[in-house]
N, C-alpha and C positions, 0 to 999 in steps of 0.2 A: 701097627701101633700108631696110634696119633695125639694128638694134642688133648682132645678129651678125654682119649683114654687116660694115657698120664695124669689129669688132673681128680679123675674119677678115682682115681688106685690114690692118690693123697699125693704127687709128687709137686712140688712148690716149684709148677712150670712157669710163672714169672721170673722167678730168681734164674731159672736156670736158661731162661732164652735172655735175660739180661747177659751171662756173660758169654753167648753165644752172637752177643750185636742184634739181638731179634730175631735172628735168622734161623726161621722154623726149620726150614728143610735142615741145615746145617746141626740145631740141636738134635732134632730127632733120627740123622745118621751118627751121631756121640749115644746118644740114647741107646741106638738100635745093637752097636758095638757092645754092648753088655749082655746081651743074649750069648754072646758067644767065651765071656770073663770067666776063665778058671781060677781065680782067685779064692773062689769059696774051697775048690777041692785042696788047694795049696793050705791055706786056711784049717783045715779039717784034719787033716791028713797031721798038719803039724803037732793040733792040736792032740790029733791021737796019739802022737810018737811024743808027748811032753814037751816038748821042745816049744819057750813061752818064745826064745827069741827070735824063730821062723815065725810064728806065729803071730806075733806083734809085725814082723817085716807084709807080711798077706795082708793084715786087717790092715792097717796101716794104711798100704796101697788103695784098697776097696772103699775106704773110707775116704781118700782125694777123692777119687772116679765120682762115686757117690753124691759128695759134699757137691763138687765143681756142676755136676748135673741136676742139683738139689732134689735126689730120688729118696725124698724126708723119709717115707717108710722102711725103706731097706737101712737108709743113714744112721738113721739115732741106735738100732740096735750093734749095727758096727761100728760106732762110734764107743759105746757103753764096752762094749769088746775090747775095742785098741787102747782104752782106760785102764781097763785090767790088763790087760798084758803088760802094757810099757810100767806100769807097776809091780809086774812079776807077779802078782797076786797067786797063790798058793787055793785052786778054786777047785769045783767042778764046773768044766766049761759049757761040759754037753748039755743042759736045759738053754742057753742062751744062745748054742753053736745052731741047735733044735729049732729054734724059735727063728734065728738069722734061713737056715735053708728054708723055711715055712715060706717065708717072709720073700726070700729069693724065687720060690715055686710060684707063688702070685702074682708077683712080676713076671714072672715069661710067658705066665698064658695070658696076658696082653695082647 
């Protein structure tokens, strides 16, 4: 993965080598560290078993990673997530849960 890949997929790699001090090498092993993020199954799994307040705690998490790395595409829909949850929201989560692994499967074939 590199720098233009990153930028190709939509992720806002100034922001996110900003708080890495520029330091390409150093973002792009934070980066590369999400290839291997169980968070989504944690995520998923909660969301199966109803359980909104595991499932706020996973998004939650994915959502710093995320944010901190500014990987915009995968962000905003886990962000729109961890909204509804920390509000309890009474939803169906699976079109959004759907659309978040879609979103997570295009990032890893990076």
């Amino acid at each position: 993965m590199t720098i233009d890949d990153l930028i190709a997929y939509g992720a806002n790699v100034e922001e996110g080598l900003s708080r890495c001090m520029g330091n390409e090498d150093f973002y792009l092993r934070l980066v590369g560290t999400l290839k291997g993020e169980q968070g989504y199954d944690t995520l998923k799994a909660a969301l199966d078993a109803g359980d909104l307040q595991a499932a706020f705690e996973a998004a939650h998490a994915l959502k710093g990673v995320l944010g901190n790395l500014s990987i915009t595409p995968l962000y905003e829909p886990i962000s729109e997530l961890t909204e509804h949850l920390r509000a309890q929201t009474q939803m169906d989560y699976a079109p959004l849960m759907d659309a978040i692994l879609q979103e997570r499967d295009r990032f890893l074939a990076l």
